[in-house]
C-alpha positions as CSV (number, residue, x, y, z in Angstrom):
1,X,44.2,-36.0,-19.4
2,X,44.5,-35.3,-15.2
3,X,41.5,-35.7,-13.1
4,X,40.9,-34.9,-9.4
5,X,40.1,-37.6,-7.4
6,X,38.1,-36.6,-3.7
7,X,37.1,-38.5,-1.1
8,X,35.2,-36.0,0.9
9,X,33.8,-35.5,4.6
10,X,36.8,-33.8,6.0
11,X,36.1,-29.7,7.2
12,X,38.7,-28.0,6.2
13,X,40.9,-26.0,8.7
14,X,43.8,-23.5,8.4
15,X,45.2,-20.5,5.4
16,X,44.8,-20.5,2.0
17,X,47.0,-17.5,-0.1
18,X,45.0,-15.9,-2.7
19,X,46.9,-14.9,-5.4
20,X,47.0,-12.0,-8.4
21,X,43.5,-11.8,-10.1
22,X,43.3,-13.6,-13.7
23,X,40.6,-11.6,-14.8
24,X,43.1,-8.5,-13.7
25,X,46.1,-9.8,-15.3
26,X,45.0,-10.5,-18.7
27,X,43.9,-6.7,-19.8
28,X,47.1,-5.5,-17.9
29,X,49.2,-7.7,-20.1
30,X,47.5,-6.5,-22.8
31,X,48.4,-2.8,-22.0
32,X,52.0,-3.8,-22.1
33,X,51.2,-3.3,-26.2
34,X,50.7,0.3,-25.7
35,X,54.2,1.5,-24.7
36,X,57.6,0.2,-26.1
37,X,58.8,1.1,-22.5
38,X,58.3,-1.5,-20.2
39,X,55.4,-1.9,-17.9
40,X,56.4,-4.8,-14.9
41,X,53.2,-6.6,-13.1
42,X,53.5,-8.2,-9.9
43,X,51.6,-10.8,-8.0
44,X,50.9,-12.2,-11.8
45,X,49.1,-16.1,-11.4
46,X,51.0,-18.9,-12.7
47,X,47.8,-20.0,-14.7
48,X,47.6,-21.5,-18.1
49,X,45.7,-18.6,-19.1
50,X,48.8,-16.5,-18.4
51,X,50.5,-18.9,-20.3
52,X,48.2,-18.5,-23.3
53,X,48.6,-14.4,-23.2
54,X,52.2,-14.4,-22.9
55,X,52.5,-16.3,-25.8
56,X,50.6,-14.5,-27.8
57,X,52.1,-11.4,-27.2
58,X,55.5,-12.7,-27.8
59,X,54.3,-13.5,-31.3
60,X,53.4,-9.6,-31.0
61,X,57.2,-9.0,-30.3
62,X,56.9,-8.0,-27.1
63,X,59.3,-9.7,-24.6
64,X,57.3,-11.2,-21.8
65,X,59.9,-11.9,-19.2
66,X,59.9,-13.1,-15.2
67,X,61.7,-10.6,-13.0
68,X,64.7,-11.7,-11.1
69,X,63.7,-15.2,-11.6
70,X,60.7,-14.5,-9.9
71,X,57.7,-15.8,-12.0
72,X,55.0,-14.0,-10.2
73,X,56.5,-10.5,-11.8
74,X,56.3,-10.5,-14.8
75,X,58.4,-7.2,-17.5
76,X,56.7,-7.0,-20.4
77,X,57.8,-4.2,-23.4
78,X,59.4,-4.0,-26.8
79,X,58.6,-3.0,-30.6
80,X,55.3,-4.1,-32.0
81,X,56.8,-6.5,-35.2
82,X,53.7,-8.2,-36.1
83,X,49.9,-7.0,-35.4
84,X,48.2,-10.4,-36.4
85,X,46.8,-12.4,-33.7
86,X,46.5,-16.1,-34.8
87,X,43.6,-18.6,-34.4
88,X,46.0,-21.3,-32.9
89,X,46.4,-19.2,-30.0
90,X,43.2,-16.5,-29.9
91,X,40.8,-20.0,-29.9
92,X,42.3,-21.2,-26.2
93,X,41.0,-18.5,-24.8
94,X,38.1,-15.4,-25.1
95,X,40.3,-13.0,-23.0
96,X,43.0,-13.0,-26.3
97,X,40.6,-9.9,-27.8
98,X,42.2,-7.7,-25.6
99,X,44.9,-7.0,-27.6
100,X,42.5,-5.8,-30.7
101,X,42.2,-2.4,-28.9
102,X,45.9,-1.8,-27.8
103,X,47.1,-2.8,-31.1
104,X,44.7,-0.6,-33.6
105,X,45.3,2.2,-31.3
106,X,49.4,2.0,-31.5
107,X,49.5,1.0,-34.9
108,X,46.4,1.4,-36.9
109,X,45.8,-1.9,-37.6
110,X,44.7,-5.3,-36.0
111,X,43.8,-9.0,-37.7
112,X,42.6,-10.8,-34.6
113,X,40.9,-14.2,-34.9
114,X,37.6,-14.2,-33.0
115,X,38.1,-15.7,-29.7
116,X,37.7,-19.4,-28.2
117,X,37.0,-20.4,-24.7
118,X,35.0,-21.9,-22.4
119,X,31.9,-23.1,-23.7
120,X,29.2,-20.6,-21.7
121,X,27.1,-18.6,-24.5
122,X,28.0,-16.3,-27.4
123,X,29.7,-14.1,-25.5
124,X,30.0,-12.4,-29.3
125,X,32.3,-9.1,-29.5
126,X,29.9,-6.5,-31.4
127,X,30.3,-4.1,-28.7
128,X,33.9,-3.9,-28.8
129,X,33.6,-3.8,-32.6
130,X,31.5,-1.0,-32.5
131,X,33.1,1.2,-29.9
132,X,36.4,1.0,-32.5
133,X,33.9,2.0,-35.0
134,X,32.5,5.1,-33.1
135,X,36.6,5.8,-32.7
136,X,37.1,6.2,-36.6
137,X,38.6,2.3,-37.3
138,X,37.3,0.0,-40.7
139,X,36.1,-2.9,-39.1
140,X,35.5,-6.5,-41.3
141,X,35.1,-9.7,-40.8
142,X,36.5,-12.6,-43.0
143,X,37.9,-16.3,-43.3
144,X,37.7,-16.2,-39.0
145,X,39.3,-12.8,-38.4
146,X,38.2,-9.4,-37.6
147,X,40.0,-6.7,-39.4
148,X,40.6,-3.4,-37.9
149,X,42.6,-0.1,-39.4
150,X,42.5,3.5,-38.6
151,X,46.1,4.8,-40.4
152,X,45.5,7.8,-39.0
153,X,45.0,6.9,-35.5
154,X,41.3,6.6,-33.6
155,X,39.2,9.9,-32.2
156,X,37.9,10.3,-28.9
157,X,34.4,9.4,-29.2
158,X,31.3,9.3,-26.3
159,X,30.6,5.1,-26.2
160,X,27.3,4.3,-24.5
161,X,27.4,0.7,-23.9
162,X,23.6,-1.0,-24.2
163,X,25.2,-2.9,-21.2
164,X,28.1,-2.9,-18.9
165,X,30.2,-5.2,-20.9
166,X,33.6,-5.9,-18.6
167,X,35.8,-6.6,-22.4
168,X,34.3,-4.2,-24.5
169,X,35.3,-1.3,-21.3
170,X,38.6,-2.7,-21.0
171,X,39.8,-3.2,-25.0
172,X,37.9,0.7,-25.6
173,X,39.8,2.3,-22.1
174,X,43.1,1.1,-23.3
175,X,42.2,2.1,-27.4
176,X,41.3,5.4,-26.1
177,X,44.4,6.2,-23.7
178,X,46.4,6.8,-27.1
179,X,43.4,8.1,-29.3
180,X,43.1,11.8,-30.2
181,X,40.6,13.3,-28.0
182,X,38.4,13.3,-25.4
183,X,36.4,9.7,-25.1
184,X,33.7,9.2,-22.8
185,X,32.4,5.6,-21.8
186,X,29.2,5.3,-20.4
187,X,27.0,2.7,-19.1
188,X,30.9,0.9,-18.5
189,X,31.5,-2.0,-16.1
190,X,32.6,-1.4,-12.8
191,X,34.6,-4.6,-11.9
192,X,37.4,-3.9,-9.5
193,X,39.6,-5.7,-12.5
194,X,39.0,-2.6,-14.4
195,X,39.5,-0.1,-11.6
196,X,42.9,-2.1,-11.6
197,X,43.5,-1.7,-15.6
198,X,42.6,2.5,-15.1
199,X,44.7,2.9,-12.2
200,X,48.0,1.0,-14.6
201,X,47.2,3.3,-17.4
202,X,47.3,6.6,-15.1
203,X,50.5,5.3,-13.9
204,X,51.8,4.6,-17.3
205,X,50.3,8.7,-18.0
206,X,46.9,7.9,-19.1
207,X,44.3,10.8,-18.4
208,X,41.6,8.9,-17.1
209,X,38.5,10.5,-14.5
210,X,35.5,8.5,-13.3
211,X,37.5,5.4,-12.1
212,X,35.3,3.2,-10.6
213,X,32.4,4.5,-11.4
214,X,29.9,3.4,-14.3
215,X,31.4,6.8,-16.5
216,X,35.2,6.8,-17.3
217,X,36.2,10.4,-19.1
218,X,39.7,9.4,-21.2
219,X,42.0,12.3,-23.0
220,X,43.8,10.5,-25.0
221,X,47.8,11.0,-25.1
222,X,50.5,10.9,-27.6
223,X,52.7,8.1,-25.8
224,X,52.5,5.7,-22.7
225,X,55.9,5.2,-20.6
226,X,56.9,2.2,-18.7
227,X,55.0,1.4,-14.9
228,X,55.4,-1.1,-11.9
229,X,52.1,-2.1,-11.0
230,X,51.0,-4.6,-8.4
231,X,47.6,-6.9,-9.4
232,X,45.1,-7.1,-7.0
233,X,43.8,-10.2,-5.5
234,X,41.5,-12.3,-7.3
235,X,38.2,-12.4,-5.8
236,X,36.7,-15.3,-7.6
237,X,39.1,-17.6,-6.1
238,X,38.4,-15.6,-3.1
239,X,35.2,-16.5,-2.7
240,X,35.7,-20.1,-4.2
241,X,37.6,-20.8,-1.1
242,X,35.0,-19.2,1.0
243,X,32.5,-21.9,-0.3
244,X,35.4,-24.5,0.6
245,X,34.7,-23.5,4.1
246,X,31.2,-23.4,3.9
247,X,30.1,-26.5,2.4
248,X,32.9,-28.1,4.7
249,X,31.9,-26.8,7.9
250,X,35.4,-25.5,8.3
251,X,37.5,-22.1,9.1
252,X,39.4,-20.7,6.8
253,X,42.1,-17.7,6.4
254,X,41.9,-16.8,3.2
255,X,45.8,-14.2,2.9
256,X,45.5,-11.5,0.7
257,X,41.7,-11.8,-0.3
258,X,39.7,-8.8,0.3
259,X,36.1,-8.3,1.6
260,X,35.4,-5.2,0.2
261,X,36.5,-7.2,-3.2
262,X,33.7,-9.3,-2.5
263,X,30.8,-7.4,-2.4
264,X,27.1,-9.3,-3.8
265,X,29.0,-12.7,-2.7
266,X,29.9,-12.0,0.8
267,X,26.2,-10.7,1.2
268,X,24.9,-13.6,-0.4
269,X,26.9,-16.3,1.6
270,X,26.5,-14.4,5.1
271,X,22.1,-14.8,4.3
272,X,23.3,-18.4,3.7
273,X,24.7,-18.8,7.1
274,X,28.2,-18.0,6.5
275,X,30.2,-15.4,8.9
276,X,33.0,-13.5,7.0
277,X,35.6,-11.4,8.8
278,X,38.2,-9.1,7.7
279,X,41.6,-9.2,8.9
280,X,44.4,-7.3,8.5
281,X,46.2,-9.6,5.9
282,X,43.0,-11.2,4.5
283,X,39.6,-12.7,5.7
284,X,38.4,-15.4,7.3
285,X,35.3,-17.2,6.3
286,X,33.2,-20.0,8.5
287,X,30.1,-21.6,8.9
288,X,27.6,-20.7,11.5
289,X,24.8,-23.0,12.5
290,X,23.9,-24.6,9.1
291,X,23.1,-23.6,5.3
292,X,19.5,-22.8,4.5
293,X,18.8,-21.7,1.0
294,X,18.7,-18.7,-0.6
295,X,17.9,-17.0,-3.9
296,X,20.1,-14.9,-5.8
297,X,20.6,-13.5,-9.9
298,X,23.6,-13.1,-11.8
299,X,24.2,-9.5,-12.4
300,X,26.7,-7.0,-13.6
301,X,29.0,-5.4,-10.5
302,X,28.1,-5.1,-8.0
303,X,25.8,-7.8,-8.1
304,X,26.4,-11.1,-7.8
305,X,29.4,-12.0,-11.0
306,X,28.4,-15.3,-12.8
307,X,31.3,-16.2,-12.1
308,X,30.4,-17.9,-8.9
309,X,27.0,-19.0,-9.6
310,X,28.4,-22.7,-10.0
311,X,30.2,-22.3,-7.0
312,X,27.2,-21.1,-5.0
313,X,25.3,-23.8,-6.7
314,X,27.3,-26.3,-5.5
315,X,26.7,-25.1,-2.0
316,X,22.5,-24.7,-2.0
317,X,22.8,-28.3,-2.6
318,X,23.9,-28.9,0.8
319,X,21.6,-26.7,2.3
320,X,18.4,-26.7,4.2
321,X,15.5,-25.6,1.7
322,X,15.1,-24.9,-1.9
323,X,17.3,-21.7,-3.6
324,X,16.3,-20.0,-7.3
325,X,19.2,-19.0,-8.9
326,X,19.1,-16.4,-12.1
327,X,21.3,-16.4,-14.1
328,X,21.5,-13.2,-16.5
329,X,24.7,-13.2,-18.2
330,X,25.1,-16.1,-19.9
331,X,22.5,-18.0,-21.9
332,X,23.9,-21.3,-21.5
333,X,25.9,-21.8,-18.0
334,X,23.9,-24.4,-16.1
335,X,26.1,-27.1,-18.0
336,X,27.0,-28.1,-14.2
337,X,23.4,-29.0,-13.0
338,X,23.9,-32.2,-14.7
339,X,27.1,-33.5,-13.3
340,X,25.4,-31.9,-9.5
341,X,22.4,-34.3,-10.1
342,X,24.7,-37.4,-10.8
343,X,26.4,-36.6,-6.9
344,X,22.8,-36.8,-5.7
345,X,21.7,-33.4,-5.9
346,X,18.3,-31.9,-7.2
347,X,18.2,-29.3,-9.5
348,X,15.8,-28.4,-12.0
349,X,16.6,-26.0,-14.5
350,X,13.9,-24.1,-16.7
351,X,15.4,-21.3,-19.1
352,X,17.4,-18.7,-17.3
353,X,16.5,-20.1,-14.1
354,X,17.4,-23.1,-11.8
355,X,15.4,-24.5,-8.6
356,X,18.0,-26.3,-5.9
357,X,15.8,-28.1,-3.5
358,X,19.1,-28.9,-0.8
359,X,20.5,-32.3,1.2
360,X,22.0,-31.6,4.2
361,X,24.4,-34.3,3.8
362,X,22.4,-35.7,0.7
363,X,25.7,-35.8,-1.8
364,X,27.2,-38.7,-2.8
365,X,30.7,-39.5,-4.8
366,X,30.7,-40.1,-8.3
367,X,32.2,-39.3,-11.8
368,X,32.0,-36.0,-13.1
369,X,32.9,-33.7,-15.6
370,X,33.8,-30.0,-15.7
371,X,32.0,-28.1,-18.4
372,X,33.8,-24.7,-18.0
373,X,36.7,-23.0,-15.6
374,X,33.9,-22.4,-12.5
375,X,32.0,-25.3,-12.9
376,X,35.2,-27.1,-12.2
377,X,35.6,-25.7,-9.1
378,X,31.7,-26.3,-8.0
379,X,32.2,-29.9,-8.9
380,X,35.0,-29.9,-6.4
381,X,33.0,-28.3,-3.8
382,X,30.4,-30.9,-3.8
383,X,33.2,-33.6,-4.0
384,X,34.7,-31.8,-0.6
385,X,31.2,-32.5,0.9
386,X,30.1,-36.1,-0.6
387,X,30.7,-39.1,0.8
388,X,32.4,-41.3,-0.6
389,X,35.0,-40.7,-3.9
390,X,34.2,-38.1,-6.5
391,X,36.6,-37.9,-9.8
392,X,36.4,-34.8,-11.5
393,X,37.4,-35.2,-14.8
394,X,38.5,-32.4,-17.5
395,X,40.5,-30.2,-15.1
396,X,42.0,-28.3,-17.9
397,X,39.6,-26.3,-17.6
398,X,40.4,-25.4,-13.6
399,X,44.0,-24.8,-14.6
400,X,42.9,-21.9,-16.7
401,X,42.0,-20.0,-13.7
402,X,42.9,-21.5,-10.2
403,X,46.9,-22.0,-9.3
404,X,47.6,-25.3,-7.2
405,X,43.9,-25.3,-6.4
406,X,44.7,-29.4,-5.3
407,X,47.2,-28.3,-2.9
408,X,46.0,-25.1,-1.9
409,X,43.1,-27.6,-0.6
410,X,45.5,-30.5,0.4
411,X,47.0,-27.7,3.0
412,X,44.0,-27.6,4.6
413,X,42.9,-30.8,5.2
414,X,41.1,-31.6,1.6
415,X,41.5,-35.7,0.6
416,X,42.3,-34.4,-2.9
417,X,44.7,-35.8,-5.7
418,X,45.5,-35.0,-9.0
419,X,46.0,-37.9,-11.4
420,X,47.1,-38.5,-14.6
């Protein structure tokens, strides 16, 4: 199993490439179900959860092929053959429900197992269930799998979500581009990744209105055709890399990643003490003066994504002061306070909430181990910053979302290996 090893101290200097957004390429390979035509994605990650979705909708029979030998464009299409989505496959990874709306709504039936993951919470899938309820499908649950048919095609229906749920808007937009009727979705997530899925499905002839905001108006259509479609930049890694240079004390260029992207992050790391810039091809990200702490809660977009809480974490233990961080999302993502406190750090976590009393240079190397995708990254973070070595171990989990993270940092200056 391959662990990073870190020997940290060094501020890192010089351009890091963002690339395509995973949480943006998932649900658009997803869509590729809805058409026999085919839809082509560029700027697609070469992550393993691309890997994992490719696969399954090969088993599909979809052909999910690179473009002119060009892996990072991907041409996906073909006859459905096969509407079962397997636990072997569904259990690496939650993002595999996607295809539970997309298949039900092009051929009236889905068996998908429920999904596996990283270990953060419940995460359960009632509201996605439910939606395809309110849309005319039989739903059931047995052995594992959840059942779905609607032989004669779902009806537009008005979904108000108790919450914005980011799958449960993207499986219900893409059942709904096909269903017959009008469907409303209200109360729906507003990440830019779904802005990204409703702009593909208009290109592929979707009636979609309210894009971007919390209320998307569908009318549903008979067919999809085929679509080139570019994936945005992925603004998790974006702002991963913007902690780099923060905990560092170094400038970075971060090519491709966009500040407006950003939104709750960049505000949070600018009260930290961090100046972010756009550019014309990016953004570039330093630190001012110092850290000082700062208190922020996890919250749906545009607030601050979960998705960087350990990230940010990472960096208030570095800082000058004590930070409360909230986080609302999941029940059980703190797994990385742990491995923070073996580097040196001081964090005390009670329920929802976690106090980070910061070291300015307090951090030292040590043996860790990644609990989930973005704790892998924090851990890294505070290895860029300790002194001494830090091995990060379980980095299967960092594959799943970050491409070449070790030499994306290497380039830059990072004393960072990945070994076997």
């Amino acid at each position: 199993m391959d662990r990073f090893r870190i020997r940290g101290g060094r501020p890192l200097s010089g351009t890091i490439t963002i690339g395509g957004a995973k949480n943006a390429a998932l649900p658009l390979m997803a869509a590729g179900l809805l058409t026999d035509d085919r839809l082509v994605l560029t700027n697609v990650p070469r992550l393993a959860d691309i890997v994992t979705m490719r696969a399954l909708l090969m088993q599909h029979g979809i052909a999910v092929e690179p473009t002119d030998n060009n892996a990072a464009s991907l041409s996906i299409g073909g006859a459905i053959t096969n509407t079962e989505a397997p636990y072997d496959i569904v259990r690496k990874m939650r993002a595999s429900i996607l295809v539970l709306g997309p298949l039900v709504a092009r051929t009236g039936e889905a068996r998908v197992s429920l999904p596996g993951g990283c270990a953060i919470g419940a995460r359960p899938v009632d509201l996605h269930l439910k939606g395809l309820e309110q849309m005319g499908a039989a739903i059931s649950l047995d052995g594992g799998y959840i059942t779905a048919t609607a032989p004669h095609g779902l009806t537009g229906a008005t979904i108000v979500f108790p919450f914005p749920s980011v799958g449960a808007t993207e499986n219900l937009l893409m059942a709904a581009a096909l269903a017959n009727g009008q469907t409303i979705l209200a109360n729906a997530a507003r990440e830019p990744e779904i802005t990204d899925l409703a702009d593909c499905l208009v290109a592929m002839g979707a009636r979609i209105t309210g894009i971007g905001s919390d209320r998307l108006t569908i009318e549903g259509v008979k067919s999809l055709h085929g679509a080139t479609h570019p994936i945005i930049a992925d603004r998790i890694e974006t702002g991963s890399y913007a902690c780099a240079a923060a905990i560092t004390g170094g400038t970075l260029h971060l090519k491709g990643g966009r500040l407006d992207h950003l939104g709750a992050v960049a505000r949070t790391l600018r009260e930290a003490g961090v100046e972010m810039t756009a550019e014309a091809d990016g953004l570039t990200v330093k630190r001012l003066n110092g850290l000082h702490g700062i208190d922020f809660i996890t919250e749906p977009y545009p607030g601050f994504p979960t998705d960087m809480q350990a990230q940010l974490m990472a960096l208030m233990c570095v800082a000058d002061g004590a930070s409360m961080i909230t986080e609302n999302i999941f029940e059980d993502r703190f797994g990385h306070h742990a491995e923070l406190n073996r580097m040196g750090a001081n964090i005390k976590v009670h329920g929802a909430s976690a106090i980070v009393r910061g070291k300015p240079g307090g951090l030292q190397g040590a043996p860790v181990m990644a609990s989930d995708l973005r704790a892998s990254f924090g851990l890294i973070l505070a290895g860029l910053v300790a002194t001494g070595e830090t091995t990060v171990n379980r980095v299967y989990h960092l594959d799943r979302g970050y491409e070449s993270a070790e030499q994306k940092l290497s380039a830059v200056g990072a004393n960072i290996e990945r070994v076997s």
